[in-house]
C-alpha positions, 0 to 999 in steps of 0.5 A: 175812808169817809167823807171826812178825809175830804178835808184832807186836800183843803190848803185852809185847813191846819195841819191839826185839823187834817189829823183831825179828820184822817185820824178819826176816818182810818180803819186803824190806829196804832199811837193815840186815842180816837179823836172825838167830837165835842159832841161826842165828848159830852156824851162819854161825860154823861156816859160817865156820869151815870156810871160813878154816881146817882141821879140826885148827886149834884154838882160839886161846890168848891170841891165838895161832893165828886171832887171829895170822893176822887180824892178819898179815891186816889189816896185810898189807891195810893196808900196816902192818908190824904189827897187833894184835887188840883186843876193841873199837875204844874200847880199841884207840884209847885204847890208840893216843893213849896210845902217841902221847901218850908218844912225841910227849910231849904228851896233846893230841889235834886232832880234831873235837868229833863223833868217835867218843871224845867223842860214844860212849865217855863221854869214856874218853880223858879219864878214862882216859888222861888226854888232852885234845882240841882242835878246829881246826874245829867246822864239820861236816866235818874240818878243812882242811889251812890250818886246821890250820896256822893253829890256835895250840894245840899237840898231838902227834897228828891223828886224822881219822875216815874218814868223819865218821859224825856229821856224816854219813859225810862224807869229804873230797876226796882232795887235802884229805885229803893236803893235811891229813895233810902240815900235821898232819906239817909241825907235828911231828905223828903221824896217827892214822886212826879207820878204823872205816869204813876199808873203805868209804871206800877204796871211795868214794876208789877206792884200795887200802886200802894207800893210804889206810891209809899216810896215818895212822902208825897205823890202827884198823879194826872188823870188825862195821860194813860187814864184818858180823862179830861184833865186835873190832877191830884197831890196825895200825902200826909194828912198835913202836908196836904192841908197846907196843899190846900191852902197854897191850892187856894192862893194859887187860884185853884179853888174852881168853883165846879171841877165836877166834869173833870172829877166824874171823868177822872173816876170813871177812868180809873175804873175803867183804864187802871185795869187795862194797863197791863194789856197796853203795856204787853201791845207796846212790846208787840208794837216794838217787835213789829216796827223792830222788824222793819228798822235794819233797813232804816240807817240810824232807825232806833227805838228807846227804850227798846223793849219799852218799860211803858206804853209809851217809848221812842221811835227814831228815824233819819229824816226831818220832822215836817218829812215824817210828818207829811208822809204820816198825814199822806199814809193815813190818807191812802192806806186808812192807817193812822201811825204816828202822832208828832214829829220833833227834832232830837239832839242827834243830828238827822234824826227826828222822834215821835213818841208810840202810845198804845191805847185801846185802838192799838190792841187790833194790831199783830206785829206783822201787822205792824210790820207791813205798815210800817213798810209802806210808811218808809215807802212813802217817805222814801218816794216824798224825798 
């Protein structure tokens, strides 16, 4: 450990900022990227800088320039004649049902009670835009293609969220998938794909990403998730629609005079991270065997979905999330292995969730690596009791 873990048994400091340090001292990291500085940070942007453009390219002005070429980037990999740079995802996709809603003539939007704009967004796409969402299903998956035929309210897009992050990032089977893009067009409905997560899903499905992304007449992806990159997000489809995106884009007030920090390292990260997310996707399913190892002694311990889809999936156990949370923090400090991010309560009563992520520093862990670490976390959990 380093002098930073000092700051481990100050009562002054937050429970972040003791992550902070613990995270940044361990010997290892199983969920999560490393933290940086923001020194640090600047220099990985500069690092990126000088490995996407020439010495003389300058800042963008409104848009032009880097963010110009990330988008003509991400519609290329996407398959979409066009792309548009928005500086958040909840903008892009509010801007995306409001373009559909208009030229569909309906503000219904089917979807899933657990996606992203009713559950994170404060319901934006209601008081903002005025739209109204309907649910074909509220099992914890997507809905299926006969369900969706079957469903007697009518709406004028389908948004399906590849994966389904609060249920688990669960995905459908390919066949399911297509089978429920034909039902949603057969009813005179447009497709809209929440792809926040696009990039690991076409590694789960094994297809280009064009492929996937041809499924939705619009797809929205994040560049800060699996890619890492500081932020942003951009909105690919049809040379149209995407011009009347860009228009909402600047009455919303996502025209940002200079987004170039956010774009070098949006592009930076797709050259660096899209190819490495097989490779994350293979460790998730080491990390599940070697946490699967150790559950059975753990009453009501569970992993969703098990085995993961994604890089990411669900770690379940019986005890409250300030409990895991302590003994996450008290583990990293003794051991130099830094587990688990956040602790929530779920619906389940007695059972608290984390979600498992597995990025680059994980790829240093075996499954019997896992195994005995997670060993000794339940040790320390059970003695915190």
């Amino acid at each position: 450990m380093t002098d930073e873990s000092n700051g481990r048994s100050d009562p002054a400091i937050s429970p972040q900022d003791q992550r902070f340090v613990l995270w940044r001292a361990s010997r290892r990291i199983l969920s999560g990227p490393r933290p940086v500085t923001l020194h640090e940070s600047l220099a990985e942007l500069g690092a990126d800088a000088r490995a996407v453009v020439g010495p003389l390219e300058r800042p963008d002005f409104y848009g032009d320039g880097v963010v110009a070429e990330l988008e003509r980037r991400v519609a290329e990999l996407l398959g979409k004649p066009a792309a548009v740079f928005f500086p958040t995802g909840t903008m892009a996709q509010q801007v995306a049902l409001r373009c559909w809603a208009r030229r569909r003539g309906s503000q219904v939007v089917a979807a899933h009670p657990l996606f992203h704009l009713e559950t994170h967004e404060r319901r934006a796409y209601r008081r903002l835009t005025g739209l109204e969402a309907v649910w074909p299903t509220v099992a914890n998956r997507l809905p299926t293609a006969a369900e969706l035929a079957d469903f007697d309210e009518p709406f004028g897009v389908l948004m399906v969220e590849l994966p389904l992050r609060a249920a688990g990032f669960v995905l459908p089977e390919w066949s399911e998938l297509t089978d429920l893009v034909a039902a949603a067009r057969r009813r005179g409905a447009a497709v809209h794909l929440d792809g926040a997560r696009l990039w690991e899903s076409a590694a789960h499905y094994n297809r280009p990403l064009a492929q996937l992304a041809a499924l939705g007449d619009s797809v929205y992806v994040s560049f800060y998730k699996a890619l890492g990159g500081l932020s942003g997000a951009v909105l690919a489809g049809g040379a149209e629609l995407v011009r009347e995106a860009v228009g909402w884009r600047h009455r919303y007030g996502g025209l940002v005079y200079q987004q170039w920090p956010a774009a070098l390292s949006a592009l930076a990260a797709l050259g660096r991270e899209l190819p490495r997310l097989p490779g994350y996707l293979a460790q998730a399913r080491t990390i599940a065997d070697g946490l699967r190892t150790v559950l059975p002694a753990v009453p009501g311990g569970r992993l969703h979905p098990d085995p993961p889809q994604t890089h990411q999936f669900q770690l379940l156990l019986p005890y409250s999330p300030e409990r895991l949370a302590e003994a996450t923090l008290r583990h990293a400090e003794l051991s130099g292995d830094a587990l688990f991010g956040s602790w929530w309560e779920t619906r389940l009563p007695g059972l608290s969730m984390t979600e498992v992520t597995a990025l680059t520093p994980a790829l240093c862990w075996s499954a019997e690596q896992v195994a005995d670490s997670f060993r000794g976390f339940l040790g320390r959990l059970a003695k915190g009791g």
